[in-house]
PyMOL Python script that loads the backbone (N, CA, C, O; Angstrom):
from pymol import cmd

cmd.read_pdbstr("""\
ATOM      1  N   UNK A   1       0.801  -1.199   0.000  1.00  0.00           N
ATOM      2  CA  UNK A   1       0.000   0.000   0.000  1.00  0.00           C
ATOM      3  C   UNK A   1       0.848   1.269   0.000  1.00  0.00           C
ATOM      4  O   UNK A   1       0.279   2.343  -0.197  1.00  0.00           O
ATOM      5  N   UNK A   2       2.095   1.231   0.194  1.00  0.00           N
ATOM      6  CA  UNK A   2       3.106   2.493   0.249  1.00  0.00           C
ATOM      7  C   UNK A   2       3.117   2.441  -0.918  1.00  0.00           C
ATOM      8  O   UNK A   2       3.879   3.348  -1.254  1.00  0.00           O
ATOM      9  N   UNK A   3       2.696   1.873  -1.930  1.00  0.00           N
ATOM     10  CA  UNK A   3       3.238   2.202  -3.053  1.00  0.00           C
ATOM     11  C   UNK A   3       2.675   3.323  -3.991  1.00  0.00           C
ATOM     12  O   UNK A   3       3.184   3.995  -4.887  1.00  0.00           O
ATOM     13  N   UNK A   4       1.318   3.256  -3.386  1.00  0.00           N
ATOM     14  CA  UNK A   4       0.171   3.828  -3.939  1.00  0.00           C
ATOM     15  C   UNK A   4       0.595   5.381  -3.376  1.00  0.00           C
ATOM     16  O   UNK A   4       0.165   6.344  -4.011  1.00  0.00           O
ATOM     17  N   UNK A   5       1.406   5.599  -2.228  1.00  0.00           N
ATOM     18  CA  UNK A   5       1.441   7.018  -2.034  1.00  0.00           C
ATOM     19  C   UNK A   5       2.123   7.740  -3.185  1.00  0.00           C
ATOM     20  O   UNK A   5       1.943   8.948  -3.338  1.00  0.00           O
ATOM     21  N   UNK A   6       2.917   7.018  -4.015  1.00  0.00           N
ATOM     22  CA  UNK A   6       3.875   7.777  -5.506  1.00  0.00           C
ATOM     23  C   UNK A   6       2.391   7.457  -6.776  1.00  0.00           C
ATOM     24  O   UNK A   6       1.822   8.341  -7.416  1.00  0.00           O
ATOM     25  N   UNK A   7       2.196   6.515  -6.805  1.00  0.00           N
ATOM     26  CA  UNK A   7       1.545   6.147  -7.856  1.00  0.00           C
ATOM     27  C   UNK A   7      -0.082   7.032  -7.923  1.00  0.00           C
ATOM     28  O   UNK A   7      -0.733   7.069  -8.968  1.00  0.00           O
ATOM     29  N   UNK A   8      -0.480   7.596  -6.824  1.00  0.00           N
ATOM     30  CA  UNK A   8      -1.227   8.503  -7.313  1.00  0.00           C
ATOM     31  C   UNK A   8      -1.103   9.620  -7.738  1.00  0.00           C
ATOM     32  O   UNK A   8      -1.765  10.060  -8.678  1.00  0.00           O
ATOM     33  N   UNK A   9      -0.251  10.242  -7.125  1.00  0.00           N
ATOM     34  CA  UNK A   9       0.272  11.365  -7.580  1.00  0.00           C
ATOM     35  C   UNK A   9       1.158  11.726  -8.716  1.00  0.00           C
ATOM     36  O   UNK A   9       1.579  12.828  -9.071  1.00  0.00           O
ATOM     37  N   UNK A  10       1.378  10.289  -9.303  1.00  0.00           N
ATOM     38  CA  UNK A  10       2.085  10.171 -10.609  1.00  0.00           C
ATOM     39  C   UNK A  10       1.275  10.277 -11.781  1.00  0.00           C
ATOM     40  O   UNK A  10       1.448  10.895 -12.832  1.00  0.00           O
ATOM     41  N   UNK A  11       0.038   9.290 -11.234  1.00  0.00           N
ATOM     42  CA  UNK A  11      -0.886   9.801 -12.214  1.00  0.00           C
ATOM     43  C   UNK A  11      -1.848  11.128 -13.050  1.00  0.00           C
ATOM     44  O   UNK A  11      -2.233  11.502 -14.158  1.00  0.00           O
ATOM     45  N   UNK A  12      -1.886  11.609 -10.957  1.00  0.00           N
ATOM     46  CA  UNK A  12      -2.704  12.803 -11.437  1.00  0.00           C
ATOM     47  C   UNK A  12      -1.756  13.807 -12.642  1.00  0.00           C
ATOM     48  O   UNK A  12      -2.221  14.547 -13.509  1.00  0.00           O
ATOM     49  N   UNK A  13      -0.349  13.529 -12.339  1.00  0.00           N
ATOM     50  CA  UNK A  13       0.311  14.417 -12.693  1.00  0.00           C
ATOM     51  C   UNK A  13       0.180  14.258 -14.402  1.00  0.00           C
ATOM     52  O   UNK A  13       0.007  15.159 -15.223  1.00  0.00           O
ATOM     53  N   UNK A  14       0.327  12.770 -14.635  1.00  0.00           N
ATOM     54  CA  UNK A  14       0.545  12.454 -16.466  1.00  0.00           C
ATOM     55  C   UNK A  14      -0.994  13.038 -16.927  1.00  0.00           C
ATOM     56  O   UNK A  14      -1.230  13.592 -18.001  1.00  0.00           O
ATOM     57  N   UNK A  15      -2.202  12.712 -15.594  1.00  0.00           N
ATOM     58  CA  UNK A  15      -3.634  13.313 -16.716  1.00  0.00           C
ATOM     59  C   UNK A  15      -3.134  14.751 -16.323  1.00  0.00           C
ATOM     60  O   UNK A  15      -3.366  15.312 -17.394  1.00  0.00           O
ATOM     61  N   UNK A  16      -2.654  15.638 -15.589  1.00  0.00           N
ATOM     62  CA  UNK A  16      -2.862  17.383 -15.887  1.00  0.00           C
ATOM     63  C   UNK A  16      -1.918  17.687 -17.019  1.00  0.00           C
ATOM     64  O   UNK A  16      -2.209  18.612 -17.777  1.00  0.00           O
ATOM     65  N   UNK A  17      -0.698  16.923 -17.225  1.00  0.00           N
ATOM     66  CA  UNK A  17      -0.163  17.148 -18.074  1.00  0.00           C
ATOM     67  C   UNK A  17      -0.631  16.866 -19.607  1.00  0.00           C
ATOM     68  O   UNK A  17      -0.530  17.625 -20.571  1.00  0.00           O
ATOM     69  N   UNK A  18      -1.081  15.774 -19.559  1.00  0.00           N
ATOM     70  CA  UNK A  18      -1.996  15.463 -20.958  1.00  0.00           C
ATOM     71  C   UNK A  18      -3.212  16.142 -20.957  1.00  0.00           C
ATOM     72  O   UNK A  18      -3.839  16.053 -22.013  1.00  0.00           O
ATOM     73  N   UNK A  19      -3.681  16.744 -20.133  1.00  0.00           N
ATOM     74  CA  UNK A  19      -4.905  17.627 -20.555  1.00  0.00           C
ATOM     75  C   UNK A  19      -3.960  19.260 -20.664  1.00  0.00           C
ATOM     76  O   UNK A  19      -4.556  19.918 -21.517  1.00  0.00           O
ATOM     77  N   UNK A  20      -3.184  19.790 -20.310  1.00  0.00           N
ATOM     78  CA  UNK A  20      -2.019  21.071 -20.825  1.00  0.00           C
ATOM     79  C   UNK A  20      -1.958  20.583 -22.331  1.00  0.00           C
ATOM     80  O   UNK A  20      -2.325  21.281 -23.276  1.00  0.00           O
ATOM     81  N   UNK A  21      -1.610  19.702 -22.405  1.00  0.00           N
ATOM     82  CA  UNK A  21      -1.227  19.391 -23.976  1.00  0.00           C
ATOM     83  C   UNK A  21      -2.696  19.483 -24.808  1.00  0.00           C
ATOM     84  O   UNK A  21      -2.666  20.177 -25.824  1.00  0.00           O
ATOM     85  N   UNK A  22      -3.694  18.981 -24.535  1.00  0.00           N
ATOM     86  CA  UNK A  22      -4.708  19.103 -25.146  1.00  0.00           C
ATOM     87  C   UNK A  22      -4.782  20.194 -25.736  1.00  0.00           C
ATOM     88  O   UNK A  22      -4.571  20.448 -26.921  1.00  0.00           O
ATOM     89  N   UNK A  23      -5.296  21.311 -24.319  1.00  0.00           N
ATOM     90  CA  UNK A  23      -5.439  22.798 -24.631  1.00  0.00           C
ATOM     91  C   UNK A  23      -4.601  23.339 -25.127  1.00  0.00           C
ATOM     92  O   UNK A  23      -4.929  24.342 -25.761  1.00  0.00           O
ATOM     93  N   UNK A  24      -3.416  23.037 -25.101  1.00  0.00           N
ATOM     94  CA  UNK A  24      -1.893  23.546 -25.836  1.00  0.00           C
ATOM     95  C   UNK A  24      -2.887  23.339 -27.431  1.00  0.00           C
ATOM     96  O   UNK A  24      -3.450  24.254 -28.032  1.00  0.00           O
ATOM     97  N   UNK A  25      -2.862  21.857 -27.829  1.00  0.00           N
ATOM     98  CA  UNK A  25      -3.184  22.245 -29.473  1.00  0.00           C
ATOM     99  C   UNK A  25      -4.766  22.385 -29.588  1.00  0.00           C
ATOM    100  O   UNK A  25      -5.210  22.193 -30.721  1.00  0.00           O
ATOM    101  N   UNK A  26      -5.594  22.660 -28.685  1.00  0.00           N
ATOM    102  CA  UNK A  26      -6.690  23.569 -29.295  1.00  0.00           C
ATOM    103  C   UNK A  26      -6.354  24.964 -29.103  1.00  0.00           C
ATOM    104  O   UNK A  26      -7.222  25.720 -29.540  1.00  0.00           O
ATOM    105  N   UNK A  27      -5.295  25.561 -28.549  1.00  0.00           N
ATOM    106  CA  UNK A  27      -5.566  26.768 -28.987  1.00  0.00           C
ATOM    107  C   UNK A  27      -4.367  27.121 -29.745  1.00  0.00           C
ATOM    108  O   UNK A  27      -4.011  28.272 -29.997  1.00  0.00           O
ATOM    109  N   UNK A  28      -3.749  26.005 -30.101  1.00  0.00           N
ATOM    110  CA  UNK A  28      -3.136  26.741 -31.656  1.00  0.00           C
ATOM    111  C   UNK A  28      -3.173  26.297 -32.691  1.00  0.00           C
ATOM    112  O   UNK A  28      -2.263  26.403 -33.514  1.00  0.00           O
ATOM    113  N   UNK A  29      -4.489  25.566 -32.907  1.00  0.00           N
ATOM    114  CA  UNK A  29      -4.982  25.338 -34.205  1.00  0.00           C
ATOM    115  C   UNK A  29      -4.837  24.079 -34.513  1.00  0.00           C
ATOM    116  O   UNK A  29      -4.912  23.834 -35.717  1.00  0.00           O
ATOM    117  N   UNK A  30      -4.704  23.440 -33.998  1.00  0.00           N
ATOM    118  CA  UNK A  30      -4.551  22.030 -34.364  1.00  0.00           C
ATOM    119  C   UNK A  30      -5.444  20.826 -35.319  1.00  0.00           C
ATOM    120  O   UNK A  30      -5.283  19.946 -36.164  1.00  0.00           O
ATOM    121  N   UNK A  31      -6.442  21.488 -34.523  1.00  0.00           N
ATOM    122  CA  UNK A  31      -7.759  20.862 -35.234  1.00  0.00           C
ATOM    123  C   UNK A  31      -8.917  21.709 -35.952  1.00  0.00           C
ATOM    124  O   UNK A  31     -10.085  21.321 -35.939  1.00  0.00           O
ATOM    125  N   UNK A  32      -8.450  23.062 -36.667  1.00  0.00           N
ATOM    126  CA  UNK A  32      -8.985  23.697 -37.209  1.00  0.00           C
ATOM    127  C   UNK A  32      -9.590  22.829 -38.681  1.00  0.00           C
ATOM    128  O   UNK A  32     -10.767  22.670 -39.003  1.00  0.00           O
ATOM    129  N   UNK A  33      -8.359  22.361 -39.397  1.00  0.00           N
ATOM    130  CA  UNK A  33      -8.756  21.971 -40.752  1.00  0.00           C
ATOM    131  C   UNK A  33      -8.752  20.662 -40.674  1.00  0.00           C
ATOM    132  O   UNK A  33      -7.650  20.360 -41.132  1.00  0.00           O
ATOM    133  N   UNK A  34      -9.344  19.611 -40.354  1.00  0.00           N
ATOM    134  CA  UNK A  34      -9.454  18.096 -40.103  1.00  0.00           C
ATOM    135  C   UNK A  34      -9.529  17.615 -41.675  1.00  0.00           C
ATOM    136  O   UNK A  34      -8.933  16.710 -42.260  1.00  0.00           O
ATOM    137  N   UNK A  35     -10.554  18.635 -42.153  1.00  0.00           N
ATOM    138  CA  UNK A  35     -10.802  17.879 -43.856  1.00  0.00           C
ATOM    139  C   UNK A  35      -9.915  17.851 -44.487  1.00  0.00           C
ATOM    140  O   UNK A  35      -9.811  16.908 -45.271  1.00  0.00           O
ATOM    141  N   UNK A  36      -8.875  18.869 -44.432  1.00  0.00           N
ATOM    142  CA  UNK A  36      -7.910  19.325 -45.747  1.00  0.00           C
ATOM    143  C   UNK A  36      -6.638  18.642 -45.746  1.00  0.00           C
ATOM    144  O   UNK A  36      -5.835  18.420 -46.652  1.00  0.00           O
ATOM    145  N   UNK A  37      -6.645  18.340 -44.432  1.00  0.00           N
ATOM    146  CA  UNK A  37      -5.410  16.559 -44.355  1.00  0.00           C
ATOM    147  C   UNK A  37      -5.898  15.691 -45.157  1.00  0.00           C
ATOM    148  O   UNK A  37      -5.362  15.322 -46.202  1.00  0.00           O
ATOM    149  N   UNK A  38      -7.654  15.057 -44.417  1.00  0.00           N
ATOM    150  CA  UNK A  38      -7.867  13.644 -45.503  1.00  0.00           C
ATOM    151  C   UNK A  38      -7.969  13.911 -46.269  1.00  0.00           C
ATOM    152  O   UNK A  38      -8.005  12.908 -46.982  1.00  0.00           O
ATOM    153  N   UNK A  39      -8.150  15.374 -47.240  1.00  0.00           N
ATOM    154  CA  UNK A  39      -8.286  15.178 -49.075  1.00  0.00           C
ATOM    155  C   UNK A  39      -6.857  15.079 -49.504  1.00  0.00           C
ATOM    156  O   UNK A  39      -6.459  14.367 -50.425  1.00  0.00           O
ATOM    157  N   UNK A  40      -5.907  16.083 -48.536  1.00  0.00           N
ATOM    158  CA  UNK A  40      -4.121  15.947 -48.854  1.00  0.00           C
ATOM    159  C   UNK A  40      -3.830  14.568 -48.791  1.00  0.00           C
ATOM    160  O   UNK A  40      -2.813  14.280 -49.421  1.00  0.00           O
ATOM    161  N   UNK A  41      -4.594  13.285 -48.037  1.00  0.00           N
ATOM    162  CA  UNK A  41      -3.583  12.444 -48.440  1.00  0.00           C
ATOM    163  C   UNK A  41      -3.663  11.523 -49.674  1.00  0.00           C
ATOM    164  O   UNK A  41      -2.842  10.685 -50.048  1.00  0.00           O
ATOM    165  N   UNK A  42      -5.127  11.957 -50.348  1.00  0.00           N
ATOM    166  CA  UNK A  42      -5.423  11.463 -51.930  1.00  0.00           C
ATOM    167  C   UNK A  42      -4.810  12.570 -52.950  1.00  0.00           C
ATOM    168  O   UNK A  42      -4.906  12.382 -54.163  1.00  0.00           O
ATOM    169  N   UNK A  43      -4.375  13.368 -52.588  1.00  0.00           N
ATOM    170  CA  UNK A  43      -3.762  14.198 -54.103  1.00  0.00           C
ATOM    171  C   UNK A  43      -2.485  13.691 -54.169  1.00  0.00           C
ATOM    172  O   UNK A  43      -1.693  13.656 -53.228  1.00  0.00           O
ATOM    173  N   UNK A  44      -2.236  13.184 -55.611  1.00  0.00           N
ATOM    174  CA  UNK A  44      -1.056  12.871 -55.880  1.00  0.00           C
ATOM    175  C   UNK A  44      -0.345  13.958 -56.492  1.00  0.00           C
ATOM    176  O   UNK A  44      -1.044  14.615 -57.263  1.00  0.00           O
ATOM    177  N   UNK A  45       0.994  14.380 -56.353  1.00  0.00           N
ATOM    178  CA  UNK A  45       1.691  15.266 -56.793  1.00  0.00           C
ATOM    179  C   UNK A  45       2.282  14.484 -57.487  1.00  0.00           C
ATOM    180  O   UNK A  45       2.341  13.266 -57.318  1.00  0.00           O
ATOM    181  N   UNK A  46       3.180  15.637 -59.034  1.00  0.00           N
ATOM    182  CA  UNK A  46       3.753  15.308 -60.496  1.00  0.00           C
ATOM    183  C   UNK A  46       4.858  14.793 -59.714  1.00  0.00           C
ATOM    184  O   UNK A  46       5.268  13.677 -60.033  1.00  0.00           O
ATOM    185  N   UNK A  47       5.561  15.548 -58.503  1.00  0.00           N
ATOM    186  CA  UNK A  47       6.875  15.086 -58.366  1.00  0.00           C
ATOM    187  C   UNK A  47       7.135  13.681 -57.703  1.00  0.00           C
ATOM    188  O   UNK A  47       8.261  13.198 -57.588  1.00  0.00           O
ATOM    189  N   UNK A  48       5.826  13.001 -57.227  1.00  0.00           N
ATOM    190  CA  UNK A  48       5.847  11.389 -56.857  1.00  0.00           C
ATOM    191  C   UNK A  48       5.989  10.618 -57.682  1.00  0.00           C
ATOM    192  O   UNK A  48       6.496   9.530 -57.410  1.00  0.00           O
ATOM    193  N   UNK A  49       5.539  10.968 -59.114  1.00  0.00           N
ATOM    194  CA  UNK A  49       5.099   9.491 -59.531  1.00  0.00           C
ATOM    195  C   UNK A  49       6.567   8.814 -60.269  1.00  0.00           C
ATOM    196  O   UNK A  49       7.567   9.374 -60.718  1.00  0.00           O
ATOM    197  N   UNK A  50       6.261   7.658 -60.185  1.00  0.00           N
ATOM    198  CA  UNK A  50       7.303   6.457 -60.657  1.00  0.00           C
ATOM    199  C   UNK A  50       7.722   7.226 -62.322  1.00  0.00           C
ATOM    200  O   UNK A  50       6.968   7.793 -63.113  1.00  0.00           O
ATOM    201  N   UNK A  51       9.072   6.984 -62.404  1.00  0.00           N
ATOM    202  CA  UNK A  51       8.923   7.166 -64.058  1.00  0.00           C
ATOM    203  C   UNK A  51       8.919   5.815 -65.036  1.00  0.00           C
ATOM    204  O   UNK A  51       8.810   5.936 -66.256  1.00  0.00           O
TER     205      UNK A  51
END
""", "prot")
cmd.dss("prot")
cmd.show_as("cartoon", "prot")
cmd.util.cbc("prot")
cmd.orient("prot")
C-alpha cells in the first residue's frame, strides 16, 4: 500500500499534463482543418510518380 502514495500522484500528474497538452493544441490550431489533411492524403503530386 506504500506504493500507492507515488503512484497517485504520478498519475494525477501524467492526466494534468496530458490535458495542458490538449489545450496547448486547441488553442493553436490544431484541429482547425481536419478535412484538408484527408483530401491531402489522396492528391497525388507530379513530383511522386514512378517514371
Amino acid at each position: 500500500m506504500n506504493v500507492m502514495i507515488f503512484l497517485i500522484p504520478a498519475a494525477l500528474f501524467m492526466a494534468a499534463l496530458g490535458l495542458c497538452a490538449f489545450f496547448w493544441s486547441l488553442r493553436s490550431g490544431q484541429y482547425e482543418d481536419l478535412d484538408g489533411a484527408s483530401h491531402r492524403v489522396l492528391i497525388t503530386d507530379e513530383e511522386d510518380q514512378p517514371f
